[in-house]
C-alpha positions, 0 to 999 in steps of 0.5 A: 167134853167127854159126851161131845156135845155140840151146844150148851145152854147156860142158866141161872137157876134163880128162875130169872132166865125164861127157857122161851128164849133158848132157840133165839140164843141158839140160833147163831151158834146154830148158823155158826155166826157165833161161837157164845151168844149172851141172852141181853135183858137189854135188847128188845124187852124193857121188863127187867128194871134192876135197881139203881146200884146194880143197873150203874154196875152193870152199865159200869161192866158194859163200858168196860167191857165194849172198850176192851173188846169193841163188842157192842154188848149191853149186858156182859153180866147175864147168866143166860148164855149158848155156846158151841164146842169150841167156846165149851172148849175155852169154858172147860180150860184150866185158864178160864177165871171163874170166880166170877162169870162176868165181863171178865171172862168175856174179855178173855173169851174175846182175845182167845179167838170166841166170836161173842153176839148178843140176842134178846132174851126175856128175863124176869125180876128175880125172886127176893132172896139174899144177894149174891153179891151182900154189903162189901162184898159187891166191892169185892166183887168189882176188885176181883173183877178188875184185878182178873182184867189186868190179868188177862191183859197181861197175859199171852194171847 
């Protein structure tokens, strides 16, 4: 916060996330249309197939989170996010929860006034490597989740 920045792009470092779609993510924090935009793998290109697990997860997240929110978001698990000051405002809080950067937080973001959008973004299958998220800690994974909902619920505005 201490360099002013007015915009930040964020990316997952796995080489999934095609830096071409910057300026498409950009664009409504630009316009002010948006204070977060989410780079969805889900929009336009049907390139990114995940498998079944993770694809029932991610759907799992996104139901939960477009009911919680009413946001019409399809991918609340992406990496690839733009973001204004006032959302690196919120992301720079001692409350933000960031276990895990998922629909958790774009939960959060949404009840604290962050107006969230969704662009398409082109993303590529990630390279193999470990999971982030091996055996029972994708159980783990959810129940962080979950718990840190409740929490935000039960939380002052």
């Amino acid at each position: 916060m201490r360099n002013r920045y007015q915009f930040a792009v964020f990316l997952d470092a796995d080489g999934q996330h095609d830096p071409v779609s910057i300026s498409t993510l950009l664009a409504p924090c630009l316009s002010g249309s948006a204070d977060l935009v989410i780079g969805s793998r889900f929009l336009e290109s049907r390139s990114y197939r995940p498998t079944i697990l993770r694809r029932t997860a991610m759907r799992l997240l996104a139901f939960i989170t477009r009911a919680l929110t009413g946001l019409p978001l399809t991918d609340p698990t992406s990496g690839y996010l733009a973001l204004n000051r006032k959302a690196m405002k919120k992301i720079a809080s001692p409350y933000f929860p960031a276990d895990y950067p998922d629909a958790n937080n774009l939960i959060w973001l949404h009840r604290s006034g962050i107006a969230i959008l969704e662009a398409p973004a082109l993303m590529h299958a990630s390279p193999p490597r470990r999971s982030m998220h091996p055996g029972s800690k994708v159980f783990y994974y959810f129940f962080s989740i979950f718990i840190s909902i409740l929490v935000i619920f039960l939380r002052k505005k």
